[in-house]
PDB file with SEQRES, HELIX, SHEET and CRYST1 records, atoms N, CA, C and O in Angstrom:
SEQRES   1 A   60  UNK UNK UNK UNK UNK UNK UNK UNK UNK UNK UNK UNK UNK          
SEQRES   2 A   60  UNK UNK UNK UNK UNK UNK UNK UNK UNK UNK UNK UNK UNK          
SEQRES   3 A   60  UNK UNK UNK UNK UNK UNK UNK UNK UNK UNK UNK UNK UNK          
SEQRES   4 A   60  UNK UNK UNK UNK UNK UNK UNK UNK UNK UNK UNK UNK UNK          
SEQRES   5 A   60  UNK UNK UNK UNK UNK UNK UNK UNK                              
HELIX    1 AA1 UNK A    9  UNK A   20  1                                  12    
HELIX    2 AA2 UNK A   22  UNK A   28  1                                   7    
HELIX    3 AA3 UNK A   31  UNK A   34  1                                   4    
HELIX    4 AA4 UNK A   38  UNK A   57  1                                  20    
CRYST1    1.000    1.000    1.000  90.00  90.00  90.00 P 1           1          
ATOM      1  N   UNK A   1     -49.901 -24.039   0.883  1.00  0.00           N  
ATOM      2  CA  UNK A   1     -50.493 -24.271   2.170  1.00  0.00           C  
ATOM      3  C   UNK A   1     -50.390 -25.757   2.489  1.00  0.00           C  
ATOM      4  O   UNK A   1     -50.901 -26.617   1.770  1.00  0.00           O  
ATOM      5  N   UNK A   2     -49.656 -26.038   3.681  1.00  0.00           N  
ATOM      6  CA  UNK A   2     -49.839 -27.458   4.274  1.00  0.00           C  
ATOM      7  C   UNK A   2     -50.794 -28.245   4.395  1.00  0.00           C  
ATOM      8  O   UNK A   2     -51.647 -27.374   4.562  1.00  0.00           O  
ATOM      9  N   UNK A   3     -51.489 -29.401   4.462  1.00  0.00           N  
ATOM     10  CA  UNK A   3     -52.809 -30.026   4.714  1.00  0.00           C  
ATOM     11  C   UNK A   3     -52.742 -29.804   6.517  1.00  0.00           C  
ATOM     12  O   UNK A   3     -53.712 -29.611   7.251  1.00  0.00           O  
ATOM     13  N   UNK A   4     -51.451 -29.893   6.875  1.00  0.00           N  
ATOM     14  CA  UNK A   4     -50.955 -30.127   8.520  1.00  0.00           C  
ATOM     15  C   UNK A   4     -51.888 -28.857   9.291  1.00  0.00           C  
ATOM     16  O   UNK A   4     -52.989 -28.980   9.829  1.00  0.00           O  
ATOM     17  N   UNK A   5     -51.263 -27.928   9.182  1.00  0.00           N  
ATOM     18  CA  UNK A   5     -51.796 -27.065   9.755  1.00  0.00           C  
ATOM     19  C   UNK A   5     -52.630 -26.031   9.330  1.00  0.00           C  
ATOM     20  O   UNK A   5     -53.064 -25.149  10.071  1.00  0.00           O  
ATOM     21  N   UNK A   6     -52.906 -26.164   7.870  1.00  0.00           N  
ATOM     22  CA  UNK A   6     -53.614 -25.017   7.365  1.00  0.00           C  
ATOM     23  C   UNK A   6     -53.203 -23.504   7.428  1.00  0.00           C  
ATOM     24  O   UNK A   6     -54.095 -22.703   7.151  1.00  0.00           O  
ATOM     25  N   UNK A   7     -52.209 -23.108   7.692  1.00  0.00           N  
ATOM     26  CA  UNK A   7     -51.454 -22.167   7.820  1.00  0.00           C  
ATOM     27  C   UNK A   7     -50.267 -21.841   6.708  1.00  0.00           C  
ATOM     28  O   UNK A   7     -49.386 -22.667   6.471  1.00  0.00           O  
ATOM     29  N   UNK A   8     -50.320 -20.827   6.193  1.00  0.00           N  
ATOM     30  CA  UNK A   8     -48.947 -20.616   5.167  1.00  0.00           C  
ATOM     31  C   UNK A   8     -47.661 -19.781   5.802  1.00  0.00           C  
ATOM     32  O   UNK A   8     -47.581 -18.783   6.519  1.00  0.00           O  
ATOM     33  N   UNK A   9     -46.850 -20.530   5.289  1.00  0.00           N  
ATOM     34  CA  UNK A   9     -45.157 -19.762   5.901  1.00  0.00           C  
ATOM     35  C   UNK A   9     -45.198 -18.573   6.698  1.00  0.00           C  
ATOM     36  O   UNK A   9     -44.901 -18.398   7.879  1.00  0.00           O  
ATOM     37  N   UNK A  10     -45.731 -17.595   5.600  1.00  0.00           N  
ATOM     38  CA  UNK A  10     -45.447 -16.342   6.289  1.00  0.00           C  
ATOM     39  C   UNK A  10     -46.462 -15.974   7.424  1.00  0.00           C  
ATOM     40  O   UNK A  10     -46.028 -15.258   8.326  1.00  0.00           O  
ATOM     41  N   UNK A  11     -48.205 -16.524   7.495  1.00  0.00           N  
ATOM     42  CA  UNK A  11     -48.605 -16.546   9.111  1.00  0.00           C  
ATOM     43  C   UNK A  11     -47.705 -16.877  10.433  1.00  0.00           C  
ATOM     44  O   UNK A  11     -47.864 -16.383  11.549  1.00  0.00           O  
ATOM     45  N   UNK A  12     -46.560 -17.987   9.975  1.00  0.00           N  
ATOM     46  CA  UNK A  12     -45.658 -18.548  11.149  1.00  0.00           C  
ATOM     47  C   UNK A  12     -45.007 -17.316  11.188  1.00  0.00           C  
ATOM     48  O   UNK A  12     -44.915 -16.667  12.229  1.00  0.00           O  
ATOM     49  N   UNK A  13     -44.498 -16.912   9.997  1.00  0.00           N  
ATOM     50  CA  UNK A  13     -43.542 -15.379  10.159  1.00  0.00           C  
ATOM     51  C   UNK A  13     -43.876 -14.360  11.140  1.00  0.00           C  
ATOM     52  O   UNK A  13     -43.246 -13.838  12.059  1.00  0.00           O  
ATOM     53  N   UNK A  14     -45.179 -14.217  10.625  1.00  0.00           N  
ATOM     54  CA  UNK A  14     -45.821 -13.226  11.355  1.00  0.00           C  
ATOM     55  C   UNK A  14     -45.951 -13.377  13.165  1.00  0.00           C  
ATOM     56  O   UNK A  14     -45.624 -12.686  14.130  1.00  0.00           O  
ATOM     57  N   UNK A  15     -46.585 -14.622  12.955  1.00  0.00           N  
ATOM     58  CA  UNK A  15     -46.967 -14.591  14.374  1.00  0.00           C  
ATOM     59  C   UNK A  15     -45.555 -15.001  14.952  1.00  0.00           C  
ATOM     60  O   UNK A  15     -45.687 -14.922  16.173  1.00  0.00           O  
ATOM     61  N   UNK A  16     -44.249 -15.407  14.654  1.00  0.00           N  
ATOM     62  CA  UNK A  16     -42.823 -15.197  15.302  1.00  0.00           C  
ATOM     63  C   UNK A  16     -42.232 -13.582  15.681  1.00  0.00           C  
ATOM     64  O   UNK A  16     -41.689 -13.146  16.696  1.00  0.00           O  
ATOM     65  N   UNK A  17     -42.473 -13.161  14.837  1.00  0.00           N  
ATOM     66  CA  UNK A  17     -42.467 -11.317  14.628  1.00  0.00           C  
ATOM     67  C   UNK A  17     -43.271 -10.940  15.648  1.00  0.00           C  
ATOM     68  O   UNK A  17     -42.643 -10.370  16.541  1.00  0.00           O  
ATOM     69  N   UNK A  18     -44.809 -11.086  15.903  1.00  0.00           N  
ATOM     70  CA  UNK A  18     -45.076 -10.477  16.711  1.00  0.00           C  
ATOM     71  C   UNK A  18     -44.972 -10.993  18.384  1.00  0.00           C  
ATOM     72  O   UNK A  18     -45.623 -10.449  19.276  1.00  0.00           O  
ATOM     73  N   UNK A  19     -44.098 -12.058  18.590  1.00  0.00           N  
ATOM     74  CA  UNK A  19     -44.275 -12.773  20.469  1.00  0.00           C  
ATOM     75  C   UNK A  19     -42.768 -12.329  20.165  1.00  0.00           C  
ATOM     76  O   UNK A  19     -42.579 -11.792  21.257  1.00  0.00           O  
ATOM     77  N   UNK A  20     -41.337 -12.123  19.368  1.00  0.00           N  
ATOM     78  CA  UNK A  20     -40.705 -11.500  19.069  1.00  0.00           C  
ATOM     79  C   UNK A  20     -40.616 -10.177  20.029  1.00  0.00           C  
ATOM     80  O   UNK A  20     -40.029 -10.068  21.106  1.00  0.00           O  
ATOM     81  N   UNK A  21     -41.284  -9.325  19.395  1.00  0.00           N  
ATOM     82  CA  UNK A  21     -41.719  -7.835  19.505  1.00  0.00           C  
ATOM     83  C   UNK A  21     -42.598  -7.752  21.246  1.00  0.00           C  
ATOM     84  O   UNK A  21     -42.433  -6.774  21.975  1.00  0.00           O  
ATOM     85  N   UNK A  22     -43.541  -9.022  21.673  1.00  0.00           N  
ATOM     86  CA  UNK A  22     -43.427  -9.134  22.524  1.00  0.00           C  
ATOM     87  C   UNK A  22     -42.644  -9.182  24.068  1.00  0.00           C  
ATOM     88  O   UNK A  22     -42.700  -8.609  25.156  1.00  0.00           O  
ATOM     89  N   UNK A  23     -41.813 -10.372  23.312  1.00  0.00           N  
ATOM     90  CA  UNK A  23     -41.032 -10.565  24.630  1.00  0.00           C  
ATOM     91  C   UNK A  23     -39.521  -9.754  24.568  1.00  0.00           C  
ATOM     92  O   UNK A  23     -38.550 -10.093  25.244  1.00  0.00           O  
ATOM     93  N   UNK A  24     -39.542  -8.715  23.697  1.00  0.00           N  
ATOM     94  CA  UNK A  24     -39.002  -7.504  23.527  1.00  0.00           C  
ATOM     95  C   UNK A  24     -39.217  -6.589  24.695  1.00  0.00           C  
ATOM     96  O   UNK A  24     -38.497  -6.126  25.580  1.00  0.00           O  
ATOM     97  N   UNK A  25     -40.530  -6.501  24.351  1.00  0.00           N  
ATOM     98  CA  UNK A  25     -41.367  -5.658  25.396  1.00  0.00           C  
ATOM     99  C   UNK A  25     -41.380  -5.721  26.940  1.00  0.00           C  
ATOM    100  O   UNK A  25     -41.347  -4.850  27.809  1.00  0.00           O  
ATOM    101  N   UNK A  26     -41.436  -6.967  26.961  1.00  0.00           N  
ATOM    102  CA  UNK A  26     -41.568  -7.291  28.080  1.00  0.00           C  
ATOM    103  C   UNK A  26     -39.924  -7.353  29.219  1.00  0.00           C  
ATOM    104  O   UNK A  26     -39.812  -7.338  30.445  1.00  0.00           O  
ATOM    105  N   UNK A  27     -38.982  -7.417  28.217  1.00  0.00           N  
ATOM    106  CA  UNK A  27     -37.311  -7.198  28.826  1.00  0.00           C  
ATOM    107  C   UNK A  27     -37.431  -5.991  28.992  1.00  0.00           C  
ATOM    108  O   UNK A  27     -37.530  -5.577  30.147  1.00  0.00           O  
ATOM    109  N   UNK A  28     -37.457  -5.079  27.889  1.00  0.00           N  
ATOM    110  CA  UNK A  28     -37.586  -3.295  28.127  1.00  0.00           C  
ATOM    111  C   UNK A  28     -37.916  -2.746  28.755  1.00  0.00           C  
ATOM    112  O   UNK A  28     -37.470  -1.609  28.908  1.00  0.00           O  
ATOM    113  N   UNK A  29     -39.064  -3.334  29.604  1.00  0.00           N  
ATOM    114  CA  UNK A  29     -39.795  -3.064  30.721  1.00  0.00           C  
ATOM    115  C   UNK A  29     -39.829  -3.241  31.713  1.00  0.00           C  
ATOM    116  O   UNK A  29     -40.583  -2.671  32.501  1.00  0.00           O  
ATOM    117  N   UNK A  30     -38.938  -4.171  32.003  1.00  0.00           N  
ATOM    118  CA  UNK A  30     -38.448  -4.738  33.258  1.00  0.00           C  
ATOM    119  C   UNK A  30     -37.044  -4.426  33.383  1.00  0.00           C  
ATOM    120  O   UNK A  30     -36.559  -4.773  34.460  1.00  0.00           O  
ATOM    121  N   UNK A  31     -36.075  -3.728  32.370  1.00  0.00           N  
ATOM    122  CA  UNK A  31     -34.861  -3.322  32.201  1.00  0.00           C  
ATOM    123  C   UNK A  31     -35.197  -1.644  33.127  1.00  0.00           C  
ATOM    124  O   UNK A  31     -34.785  -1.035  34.115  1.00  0.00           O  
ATOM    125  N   UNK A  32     -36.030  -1.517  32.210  1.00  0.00           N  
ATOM    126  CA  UNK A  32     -37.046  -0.309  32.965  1.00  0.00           C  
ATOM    127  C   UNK A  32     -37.154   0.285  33.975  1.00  0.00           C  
ATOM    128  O   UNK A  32     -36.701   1.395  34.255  1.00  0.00           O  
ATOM    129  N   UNK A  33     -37.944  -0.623  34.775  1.00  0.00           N  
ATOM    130  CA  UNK A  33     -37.899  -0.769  35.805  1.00  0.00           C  
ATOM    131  C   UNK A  33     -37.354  -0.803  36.673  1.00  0.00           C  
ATOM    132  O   UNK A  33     -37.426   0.088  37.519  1.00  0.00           O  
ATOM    133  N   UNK A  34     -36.412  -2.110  36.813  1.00  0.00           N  
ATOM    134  CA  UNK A  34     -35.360  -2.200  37.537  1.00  0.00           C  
ATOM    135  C   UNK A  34     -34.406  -1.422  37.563  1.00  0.00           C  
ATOM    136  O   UNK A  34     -33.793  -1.294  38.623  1.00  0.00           O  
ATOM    137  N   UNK A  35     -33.966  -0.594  36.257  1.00  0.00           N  
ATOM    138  CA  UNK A  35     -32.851   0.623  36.268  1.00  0.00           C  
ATOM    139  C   UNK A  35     -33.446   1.926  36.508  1.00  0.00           C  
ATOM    140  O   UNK A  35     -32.711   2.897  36.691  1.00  0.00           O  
ATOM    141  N   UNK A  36     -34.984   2.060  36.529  1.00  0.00           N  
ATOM    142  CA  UNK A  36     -35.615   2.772  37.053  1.00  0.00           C  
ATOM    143  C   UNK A  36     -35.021   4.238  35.600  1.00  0.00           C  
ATOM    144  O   UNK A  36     -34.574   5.360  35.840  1.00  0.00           O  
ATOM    145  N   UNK A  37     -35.221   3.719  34.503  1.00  0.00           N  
ATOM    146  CA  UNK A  37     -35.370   4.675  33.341  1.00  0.00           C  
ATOM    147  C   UNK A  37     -36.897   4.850  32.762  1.00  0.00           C  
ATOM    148  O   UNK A  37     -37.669   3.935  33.047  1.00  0.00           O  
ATOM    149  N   UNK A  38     -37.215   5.532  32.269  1.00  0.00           N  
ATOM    150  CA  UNK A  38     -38.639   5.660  31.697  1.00  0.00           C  
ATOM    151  C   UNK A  38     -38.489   5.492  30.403  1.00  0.00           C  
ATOM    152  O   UNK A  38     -39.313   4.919  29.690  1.00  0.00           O  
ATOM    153  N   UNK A  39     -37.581   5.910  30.078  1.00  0.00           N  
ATOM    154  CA  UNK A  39     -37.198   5.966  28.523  1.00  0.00           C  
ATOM    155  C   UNK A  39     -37.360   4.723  27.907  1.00  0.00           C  
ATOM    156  O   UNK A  39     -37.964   4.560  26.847  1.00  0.00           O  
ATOM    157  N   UNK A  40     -36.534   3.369  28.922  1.00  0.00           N  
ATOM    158  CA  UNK A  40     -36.471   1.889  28.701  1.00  0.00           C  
ATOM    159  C   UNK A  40     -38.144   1.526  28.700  1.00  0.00           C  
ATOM    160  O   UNK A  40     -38.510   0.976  27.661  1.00  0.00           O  
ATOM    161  N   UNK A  41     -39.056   1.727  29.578  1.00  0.00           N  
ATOM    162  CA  UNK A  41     -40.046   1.377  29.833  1.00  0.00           C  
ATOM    163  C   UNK A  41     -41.126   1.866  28.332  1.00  0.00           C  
ATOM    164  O   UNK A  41     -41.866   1.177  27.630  1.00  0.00           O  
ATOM    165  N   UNK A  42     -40.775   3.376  28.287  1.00  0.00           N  
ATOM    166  CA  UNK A  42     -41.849   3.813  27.444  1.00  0.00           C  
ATOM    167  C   UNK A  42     -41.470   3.354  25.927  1.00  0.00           C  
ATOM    168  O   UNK A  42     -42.245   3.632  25.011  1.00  0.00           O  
ATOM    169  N   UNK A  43     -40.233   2.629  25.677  1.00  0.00           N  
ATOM    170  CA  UNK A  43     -39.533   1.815  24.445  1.00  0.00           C  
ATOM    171  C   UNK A  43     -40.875   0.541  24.881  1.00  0.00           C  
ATOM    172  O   UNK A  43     -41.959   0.401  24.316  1.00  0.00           O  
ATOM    173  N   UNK A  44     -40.425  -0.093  25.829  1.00  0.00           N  
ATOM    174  CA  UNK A  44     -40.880  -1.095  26.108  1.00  0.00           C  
ATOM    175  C   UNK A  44     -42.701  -1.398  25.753  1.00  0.00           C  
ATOM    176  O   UNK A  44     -43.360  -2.420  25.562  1.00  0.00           O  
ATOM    177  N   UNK A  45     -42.988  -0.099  25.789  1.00  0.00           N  
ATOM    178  CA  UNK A  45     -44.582  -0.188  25.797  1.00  0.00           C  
ATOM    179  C   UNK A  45     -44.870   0.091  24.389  1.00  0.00           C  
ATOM    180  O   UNK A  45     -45.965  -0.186  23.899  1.00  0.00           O  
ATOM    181  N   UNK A  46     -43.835   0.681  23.663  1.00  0.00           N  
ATOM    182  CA  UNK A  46     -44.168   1.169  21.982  1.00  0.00           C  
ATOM    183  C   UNK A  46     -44.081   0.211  21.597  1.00  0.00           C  
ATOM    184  O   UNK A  46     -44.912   0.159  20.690  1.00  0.00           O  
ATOM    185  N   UNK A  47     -43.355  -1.126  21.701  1.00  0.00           N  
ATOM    186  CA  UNK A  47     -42.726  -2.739  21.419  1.00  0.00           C  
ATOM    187  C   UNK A  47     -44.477  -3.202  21.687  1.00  0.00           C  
ATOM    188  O   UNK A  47     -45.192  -3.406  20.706  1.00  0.00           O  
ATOM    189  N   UNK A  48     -44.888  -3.297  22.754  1.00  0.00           N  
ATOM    190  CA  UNK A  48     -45.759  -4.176  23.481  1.00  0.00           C  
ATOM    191  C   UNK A  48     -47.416  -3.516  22.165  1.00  0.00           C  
ATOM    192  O   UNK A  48     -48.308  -4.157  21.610  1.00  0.00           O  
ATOM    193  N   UNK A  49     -47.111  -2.192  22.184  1.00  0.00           N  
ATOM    194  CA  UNK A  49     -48.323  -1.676  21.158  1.00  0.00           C  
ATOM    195  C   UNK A  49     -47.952  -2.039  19.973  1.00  0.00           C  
ATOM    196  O   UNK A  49     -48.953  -2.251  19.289  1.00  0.00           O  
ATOM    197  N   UNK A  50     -46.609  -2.280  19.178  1.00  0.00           N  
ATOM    198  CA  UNK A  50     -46.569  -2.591  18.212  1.00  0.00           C  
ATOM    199  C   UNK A  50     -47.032  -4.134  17.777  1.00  0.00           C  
ATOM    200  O   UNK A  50     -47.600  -4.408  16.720  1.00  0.00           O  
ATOM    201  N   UNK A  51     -46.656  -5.099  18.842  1.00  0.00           N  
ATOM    202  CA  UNK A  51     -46.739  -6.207  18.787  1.00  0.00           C  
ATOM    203  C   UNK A  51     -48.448  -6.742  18.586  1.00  0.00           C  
ATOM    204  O   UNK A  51     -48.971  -7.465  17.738  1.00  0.00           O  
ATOM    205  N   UNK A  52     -48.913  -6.130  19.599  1.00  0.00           N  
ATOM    206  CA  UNK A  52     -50.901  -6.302  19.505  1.00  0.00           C  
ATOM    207  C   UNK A  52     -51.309  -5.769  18.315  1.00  0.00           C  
ATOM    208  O   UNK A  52     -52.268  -6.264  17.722  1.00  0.00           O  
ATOM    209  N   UNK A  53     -50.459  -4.425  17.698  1.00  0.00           N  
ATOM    210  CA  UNK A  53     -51.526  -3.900  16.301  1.00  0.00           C  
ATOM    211  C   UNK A  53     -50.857  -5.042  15.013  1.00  0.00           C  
ATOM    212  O   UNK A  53     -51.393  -5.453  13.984  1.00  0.00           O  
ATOM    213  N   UNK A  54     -49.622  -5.286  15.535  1.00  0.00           N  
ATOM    214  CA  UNK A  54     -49.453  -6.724  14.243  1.00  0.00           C  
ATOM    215  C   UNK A  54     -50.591  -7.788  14.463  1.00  0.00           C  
ATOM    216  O   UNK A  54     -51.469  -7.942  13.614  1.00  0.00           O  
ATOM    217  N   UNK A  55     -50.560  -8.331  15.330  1.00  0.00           N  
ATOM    218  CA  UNK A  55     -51.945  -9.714  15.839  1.00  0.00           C  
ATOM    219  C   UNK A  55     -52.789  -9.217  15.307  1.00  0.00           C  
ATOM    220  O   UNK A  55     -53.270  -9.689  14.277  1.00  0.00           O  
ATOM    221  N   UNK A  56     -53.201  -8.135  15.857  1.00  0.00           N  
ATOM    222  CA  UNK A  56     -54.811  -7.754  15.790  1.00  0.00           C  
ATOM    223  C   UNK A  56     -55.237  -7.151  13.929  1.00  0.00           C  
ATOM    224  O   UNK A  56     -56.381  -6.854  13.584  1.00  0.00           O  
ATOM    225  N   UNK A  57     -54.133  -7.104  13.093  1.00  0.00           N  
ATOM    226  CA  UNK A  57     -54.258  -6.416  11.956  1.00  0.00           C  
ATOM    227  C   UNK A  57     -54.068  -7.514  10.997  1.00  0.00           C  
ATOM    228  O   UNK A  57     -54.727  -7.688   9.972  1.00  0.00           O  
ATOM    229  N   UNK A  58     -53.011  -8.303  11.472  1.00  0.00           N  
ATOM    230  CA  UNK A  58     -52.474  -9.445  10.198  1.00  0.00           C  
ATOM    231  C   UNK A  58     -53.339 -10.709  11.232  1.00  0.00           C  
ATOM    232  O   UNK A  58     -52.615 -11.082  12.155  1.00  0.00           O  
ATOM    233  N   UNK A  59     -54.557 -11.304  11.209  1.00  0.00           N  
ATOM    234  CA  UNK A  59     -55.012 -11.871  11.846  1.00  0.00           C  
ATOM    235  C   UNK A  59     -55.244 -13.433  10.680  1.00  0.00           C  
ATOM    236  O   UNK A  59     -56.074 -13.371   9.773  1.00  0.00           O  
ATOM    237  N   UNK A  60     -54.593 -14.417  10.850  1.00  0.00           N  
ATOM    238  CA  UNK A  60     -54.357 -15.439   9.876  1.00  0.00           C  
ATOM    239  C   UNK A  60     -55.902 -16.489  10.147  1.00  0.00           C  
ATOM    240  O   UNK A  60     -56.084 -17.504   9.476  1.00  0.00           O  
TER     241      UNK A  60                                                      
END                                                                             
């Protein structure tokens, strides 16, 4: 653990993985949209739920 930030490697991992998985979500959904697929969108929202139960579970 750094003195800097108090944080170890793999918290950075994590929280890269999950704005990752985010802004995943957030293309899929607007790919979505705009091509007017559901399929893209409802990808897009399994991304966006996956991303909050990483935060909210691996909470550093």
């Amino acid at each position: 653990m750094s003195r800097s930030d108090g944080r170890l490697p793999v918290d950075r991992r994590v929280r890269r993985m999950s704005m990752a998985l985010a802004v995943a979500a957030v293309l899929l959904s607007a790919l979505g949209a705009v091509g007017d697929s559901m399929w893209l969108m409802g990808a897009g929202a399994w991304l966006l739920i996956a991303a909050i139960l990483l935060d909210l579970v691996y909470r550093p």
